[in-house]
Every structure is written in C-alpha cells, then in structure tokens.
N, C-alpha and C positions, 0 to 999 in steps of 0.2 A: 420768538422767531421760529422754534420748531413746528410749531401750529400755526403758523403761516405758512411754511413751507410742505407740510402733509398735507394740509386741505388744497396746495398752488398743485401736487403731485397729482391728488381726485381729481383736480381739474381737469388737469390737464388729457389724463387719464380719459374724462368723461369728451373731452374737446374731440377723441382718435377714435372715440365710438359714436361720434355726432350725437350726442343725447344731451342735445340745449336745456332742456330743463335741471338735469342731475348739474351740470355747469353752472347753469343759477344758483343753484344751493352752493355749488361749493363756492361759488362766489364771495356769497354773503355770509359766510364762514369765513374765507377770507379775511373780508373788512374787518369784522369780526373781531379776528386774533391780531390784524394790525396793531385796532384801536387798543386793544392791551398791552399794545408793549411799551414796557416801562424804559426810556431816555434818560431819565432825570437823574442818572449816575454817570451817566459821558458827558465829557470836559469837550469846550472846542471841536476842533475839526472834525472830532469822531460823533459829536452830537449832532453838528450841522449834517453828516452825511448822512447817520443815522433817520433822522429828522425827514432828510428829502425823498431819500429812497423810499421810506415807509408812505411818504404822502402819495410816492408814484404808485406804491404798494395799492394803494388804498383808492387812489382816481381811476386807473384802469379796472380793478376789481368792481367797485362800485359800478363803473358804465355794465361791465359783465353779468352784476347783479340786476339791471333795472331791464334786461332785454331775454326773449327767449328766442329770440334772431341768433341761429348760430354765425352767420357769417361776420354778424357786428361785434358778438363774443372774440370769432377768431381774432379780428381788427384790434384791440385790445391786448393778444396775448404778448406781444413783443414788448412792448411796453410794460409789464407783469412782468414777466422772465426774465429780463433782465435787472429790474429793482430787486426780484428777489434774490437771483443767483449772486449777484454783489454783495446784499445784505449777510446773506449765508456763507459766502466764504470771510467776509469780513470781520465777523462774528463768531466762526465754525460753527453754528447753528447745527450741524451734518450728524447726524450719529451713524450714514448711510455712504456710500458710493454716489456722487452724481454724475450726468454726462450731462455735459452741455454741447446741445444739437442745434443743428442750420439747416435749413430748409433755401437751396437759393432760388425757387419758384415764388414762394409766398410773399405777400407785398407785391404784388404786380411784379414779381421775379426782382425786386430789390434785394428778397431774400431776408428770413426773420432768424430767431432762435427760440428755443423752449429746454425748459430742464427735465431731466428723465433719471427714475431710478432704476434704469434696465439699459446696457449697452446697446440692446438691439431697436433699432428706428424701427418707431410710432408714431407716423408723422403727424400732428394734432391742426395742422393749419388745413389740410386736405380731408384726414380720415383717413376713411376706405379708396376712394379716387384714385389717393397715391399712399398711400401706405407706408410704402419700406423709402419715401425720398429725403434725403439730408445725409448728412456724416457727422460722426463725433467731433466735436472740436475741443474740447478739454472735459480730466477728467477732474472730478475735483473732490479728495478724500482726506477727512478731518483725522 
C-alpha cells in the first residue's frame, strides 16, 4: 500500500502542474502497485474492504492511465483519493503526515477531495487557475 500511496502522491503532484502525460505514468504505477498487494492474509470484513477499495484503487487509476486528457484524469481523482486515503489509514500504510483536502469548486462545485503530503493547498483539480482553493479537512498521522 505504501507504493500505492507514493506513486497516488506523484500524481497527484503531477495533476497541480497540469502535466497529463507525467499523470499517465504515474497512473499506471499506480495499477501497478495495486495489483501487488497481497489480501490473502485478511479474514472477513477487512478482506472485503480491502478487496473493494483496492478495485476503486485500480478502476479510477486505470481510466487515468488510458487518457492524456487532463480534465478526464481530473474526473477520476475523487474516486482515487478517496479509496486510497481509507485504505491508508486503515492499514497505517503512512510513514508521512497526510492532509486530507476539499476543494468545493470541483465537480461542477459538488466539491471533491485529494490527499497531500504538505499542509499547504495545491489544488490538483484546477492547477495553476486556482491554486491555493480548498481547506484541510483532516489530518492523518500513523
């Protein structure tokens, strides 16, 4: 899961500098380190959870991989961000500080989330457009 969550970081990273391509790669790094992780030592409820989230892990990352459309990348990210941020605290995957960030513009102003290892907003659904928009909404330390 740690290597899910470094490469979801580059992403994301890459999503706040508009650079669709660097995004694709880390995508498919992503999937990647998904498909490695080994379940088959969680019983029950923690398997099943494990189990779904990894697959949201891995649907949304995958759309993320097959396009160099940043905006259908963006479309993608809430769905990512939050199978992973679950997964990671669920797990303490973290050896890092995270902030979990909200953006209520993105989504046609439904308003997403994305994870960050730096308290300061980066906002990845915008870029440069809007930069500094969102608030911390938890933080989350292993």
């Amino acid at each position: 899961l740690a290597a899910v969550l470094d490469s979801y970081l580059k992403l994301k990273d890459n999503l706040v500098a508009s650079d669709a391509q660097k995004a694709q790669e880390d995508a498919k790094a992503i999937v990647s380190a998904a498909e490695k992780v080994d379940v088959t030592a969680l019983q029950g409820e923690q398997k099943t959870f494990a189990t779904e989230r990894l697959s949201e892990v891995t649907q949304a990352a995958s759309a993320m991989a097959e396009t160099a459309d940043l905006d259908l990348q963006r479309a993608q990210l809430e769905l990512l961000s939050e199978a992973t941020f679950t997964l990671t605290k669920a797990f303490g995957a973290a050896d890092q500080a995270l902030y979990y960030q909200h953006c209520p513009m993105a989504n046609n102003d439904q308003g997403a989330y994305w994870l960050s290892s730096k308290e300061e907003i980066q906002n990845p659904y915008f870029g440069e457009k809007m930069l500094k928009c969102g608030s911390n909404e938890e933080v989350y330390k292993n």
